[in-house]
N, C-alpha and C positions, 0 to 999 in steps of 0.2 A: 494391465490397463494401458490403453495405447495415451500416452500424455501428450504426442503432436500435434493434435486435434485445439490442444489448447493453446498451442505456443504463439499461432500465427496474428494476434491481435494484441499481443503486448506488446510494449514500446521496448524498442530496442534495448534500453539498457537493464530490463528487466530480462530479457532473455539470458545476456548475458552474466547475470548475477546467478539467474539459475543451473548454468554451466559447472559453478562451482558449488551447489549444494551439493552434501555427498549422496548418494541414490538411495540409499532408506531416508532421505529427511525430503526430496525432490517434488512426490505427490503434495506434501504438507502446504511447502514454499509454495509450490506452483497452482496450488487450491488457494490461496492466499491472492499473490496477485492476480492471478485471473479474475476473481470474485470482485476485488477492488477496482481491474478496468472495466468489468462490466459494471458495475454501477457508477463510472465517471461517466461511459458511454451515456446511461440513462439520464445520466442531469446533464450532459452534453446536451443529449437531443431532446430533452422538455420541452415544448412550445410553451406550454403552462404547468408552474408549480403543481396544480390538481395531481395533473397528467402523472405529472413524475413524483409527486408522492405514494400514488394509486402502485404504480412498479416498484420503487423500492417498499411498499409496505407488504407484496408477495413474494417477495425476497425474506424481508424482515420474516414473516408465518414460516415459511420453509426451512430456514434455519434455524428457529425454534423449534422444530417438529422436528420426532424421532426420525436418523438416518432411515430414508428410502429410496435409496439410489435405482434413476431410472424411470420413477411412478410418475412422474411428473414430464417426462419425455425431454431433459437439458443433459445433457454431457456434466455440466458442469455440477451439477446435485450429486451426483455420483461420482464425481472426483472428491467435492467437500466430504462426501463420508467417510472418508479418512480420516477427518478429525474426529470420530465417534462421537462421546458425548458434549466434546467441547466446542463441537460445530456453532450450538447456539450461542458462543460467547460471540462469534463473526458478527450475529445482527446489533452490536453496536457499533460496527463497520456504516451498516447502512444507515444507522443514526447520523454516523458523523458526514457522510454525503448529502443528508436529507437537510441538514445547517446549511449547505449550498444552495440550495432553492428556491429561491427568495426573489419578489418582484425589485425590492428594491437595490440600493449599492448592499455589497455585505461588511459586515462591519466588526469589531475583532471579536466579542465573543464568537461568531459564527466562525470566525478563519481558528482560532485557536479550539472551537469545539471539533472542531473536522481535524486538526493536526493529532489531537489527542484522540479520538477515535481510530485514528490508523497508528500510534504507539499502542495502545490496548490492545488489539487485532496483533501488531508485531508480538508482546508482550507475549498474550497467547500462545503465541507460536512458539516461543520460549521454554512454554511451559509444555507444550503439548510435546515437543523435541526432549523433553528431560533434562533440560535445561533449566530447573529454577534459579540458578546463582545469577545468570545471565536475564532476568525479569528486567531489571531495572536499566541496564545500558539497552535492552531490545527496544524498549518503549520507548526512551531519548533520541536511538533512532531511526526507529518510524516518526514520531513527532514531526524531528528535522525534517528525515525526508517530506514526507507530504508538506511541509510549508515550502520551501525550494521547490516539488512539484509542482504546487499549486497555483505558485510565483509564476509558471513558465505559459499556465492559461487563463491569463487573468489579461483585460484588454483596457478594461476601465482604470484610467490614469492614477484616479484617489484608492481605489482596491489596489493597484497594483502598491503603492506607496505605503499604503498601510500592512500589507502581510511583508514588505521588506525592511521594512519598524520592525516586526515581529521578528522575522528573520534573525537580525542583530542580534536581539535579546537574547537569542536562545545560547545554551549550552555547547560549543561547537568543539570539543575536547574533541582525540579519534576516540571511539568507543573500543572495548573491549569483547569480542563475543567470539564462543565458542566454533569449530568447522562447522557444525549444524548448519551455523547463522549466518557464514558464510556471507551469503545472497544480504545479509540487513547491514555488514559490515559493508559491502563493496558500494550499496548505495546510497550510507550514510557517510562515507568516502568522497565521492564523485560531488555529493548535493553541499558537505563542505566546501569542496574545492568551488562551486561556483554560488553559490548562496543567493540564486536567484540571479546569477549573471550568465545568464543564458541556457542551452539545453547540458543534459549531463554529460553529452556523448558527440560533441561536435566538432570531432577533430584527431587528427594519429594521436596527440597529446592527453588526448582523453582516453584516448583507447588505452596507451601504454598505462597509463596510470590505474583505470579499471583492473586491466591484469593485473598489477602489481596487489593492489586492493585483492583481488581475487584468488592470489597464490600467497597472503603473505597474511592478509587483515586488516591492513595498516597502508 
């Protein structure tokens, strides 16, 4: 399976997180975040909640539906079938985007439903890697990460205030996780080091530290 196809639309520091998954766990990772920037993409560009509930809710159908990589004419359905049957645990991935759609400000159940949406998705990933010891630190941090993300596109002054309230609160130990996870140590790594003070990756300093994270875990 050619995985280039997928690479060119993730943010930078996801790329480089996935450098260091090892190559039997790479489709996995990389079925993961891609899934997850395509549906930022989609509530990125909602004009109206409708709109973008209507797209992630054939997202949501597909992922519940038995792998059929291809039927559906996306690259990315055929990547996800790699997760076999645990593909449909992703559609509470699009749950926890779908918390973002909202006419109004969002407010923390919404920031804290979408952070924990992308821990369960990590969490998963966990599992699906053969990794169940590593469940609990994978989901802590996906959680983080996606608040720190989340932090980075957020414009409205009391949102931004409020998920960096949340921010604080959280658990910000290094986590512990296996080479599989690799890719969830290095950017739950990076998303400590700035806690929502600015991008993950913006600067030699960030970089050296990435690799370090990425050769080391820590």
């Amino acid at each position: 399976m050619d995985l280039a196809m997928h690479l060119e639309d993730l943010p930078t520091e996801r790329r480089l997180a996935l450098a260091y998954a090892p190559k039997a766990a790479r489709p996995l990772v990389l079925g993961l975040f891609a899934l997850d920037t395509r549906l930022a993409g989609i509530v990125r560009q909602a004009r109206e909640p409708m709109l973008g509930q209507l797209k992630l809710s054939w997202w949501r159908d597909r992922l519940r539906a038995d792998p059929v990589a291809g039927q559906f004419g996306d690259p990315l359905l055929e990547l996800l079938d790699q997760w076999g049957d645990q593909r449909s645990a992703l559609a509470g991935l699009v749950d926890g985007w779908e918390h973002l759609l909202n006419d109004g400000p969002l407010d923390e159940p919404a920031l804290i439903a979408f952070a924990a949406a992308r821990g369960l998705a990590c969490a998963e990933l966990a599992e699906r890697l053969a990794a169940p010891e590593a469940i609990p630190e994978a989901a802590r941090a996906g959680r983080n990460w996606a608040l720190v993300d989340l932090a980075l596109g957020l414009s409205d002054p009391a949102e931004l205030a409020l998920v960096e309230t949340i921010i604080q609160a959280q658990d910000w130990r290094p986590v512990r996780l296996p080479q599989a996870l690799r890719p969830l140590a290095m950017l739950h790594g990076l998303a400590r080091r700035k806690q929502g003070a600015g991008p993950l990756l913006a600067g030699p300093g960030d970089g050296l530290f990435a690799v370090r994270l990425g050769l080391l875990g820590f």
